[in-house]
C-alpha positions as CSV (number, residue, x, y, z in Angstrom):
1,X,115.0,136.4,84.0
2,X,112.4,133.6,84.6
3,X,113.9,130.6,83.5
4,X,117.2,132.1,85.1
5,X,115.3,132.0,88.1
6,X,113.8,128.8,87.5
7,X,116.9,126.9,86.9
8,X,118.1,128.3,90.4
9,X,114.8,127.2,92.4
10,X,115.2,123.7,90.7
11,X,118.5,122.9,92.2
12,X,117.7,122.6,95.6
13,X,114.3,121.4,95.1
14,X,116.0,118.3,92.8
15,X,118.4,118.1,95.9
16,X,115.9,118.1,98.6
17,X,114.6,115.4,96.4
18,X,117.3,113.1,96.1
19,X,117.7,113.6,99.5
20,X,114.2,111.9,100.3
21,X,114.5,109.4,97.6
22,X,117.8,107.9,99.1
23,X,116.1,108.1,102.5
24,X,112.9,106.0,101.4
25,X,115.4,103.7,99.7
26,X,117.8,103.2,102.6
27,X,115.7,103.6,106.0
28,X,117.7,103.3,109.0
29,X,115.2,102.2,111.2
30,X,112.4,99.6,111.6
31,X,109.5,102.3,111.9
32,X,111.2,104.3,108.7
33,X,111.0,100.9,106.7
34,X,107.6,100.5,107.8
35,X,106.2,104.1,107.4
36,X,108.0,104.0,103.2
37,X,106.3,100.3,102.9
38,X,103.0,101.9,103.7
39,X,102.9,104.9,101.7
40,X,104.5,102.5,98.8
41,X,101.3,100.8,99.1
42,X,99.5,103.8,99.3
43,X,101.1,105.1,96.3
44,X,100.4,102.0,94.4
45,X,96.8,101.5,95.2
46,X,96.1,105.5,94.2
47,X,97.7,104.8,90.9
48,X,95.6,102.0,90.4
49,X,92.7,103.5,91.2
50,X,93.6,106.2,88.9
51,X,94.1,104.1,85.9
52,X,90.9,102.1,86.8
53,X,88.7,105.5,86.8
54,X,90.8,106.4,83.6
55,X,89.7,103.2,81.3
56,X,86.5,102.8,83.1
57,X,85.0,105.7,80.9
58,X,82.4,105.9,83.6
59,X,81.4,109.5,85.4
60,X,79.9,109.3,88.9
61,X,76.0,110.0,88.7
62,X,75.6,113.7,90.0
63,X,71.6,114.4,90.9
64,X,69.8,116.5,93.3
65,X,69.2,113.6,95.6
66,X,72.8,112.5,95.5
67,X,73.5,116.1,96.9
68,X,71.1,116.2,99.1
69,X,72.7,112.7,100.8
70,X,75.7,114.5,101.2
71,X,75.2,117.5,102.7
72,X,72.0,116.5,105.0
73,X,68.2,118.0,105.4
74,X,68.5,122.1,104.7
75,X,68.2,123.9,107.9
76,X,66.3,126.6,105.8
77,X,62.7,126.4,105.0
């Protein structure tokens, strides 16, 4: 029953898909072109920074002063 399901979700989600891949591809006007040229580079610069934080090996130094930074002076004695 589940995959019968699946298989019919998939179909118009794969269509609604294509649909906004052929629109990214073929814009009709100038602000469309320019709105898929900026997420293109938006896409492209979050993928790099993912494969950079992926070979970096390096985790982000948590501490209680780093948290402390973040979320300000405690309003609490």
């Amino acid at each position: 029953m589940d995959v019968e399901r699946d298989r019919l979700l998939s179909r118009p989600l794969l269509s609604s898909l294509a649909a906004f891949v052929v629109a990214a591809l073929r814009p009709q006007s100038l602000l469309a072109r320019a709105v898929v040229t900026v997420l293109a580079i938006k896409l492209i610069a979050v993928a790099g920074m993912g494969v950079f934080a992926h070979f970096s090996d390096q985790s982000a130094a948590v501490d209680a002063a780093a948290i402390d930074r973040l979320l300000g002076p405690s309003s609490h004695p």
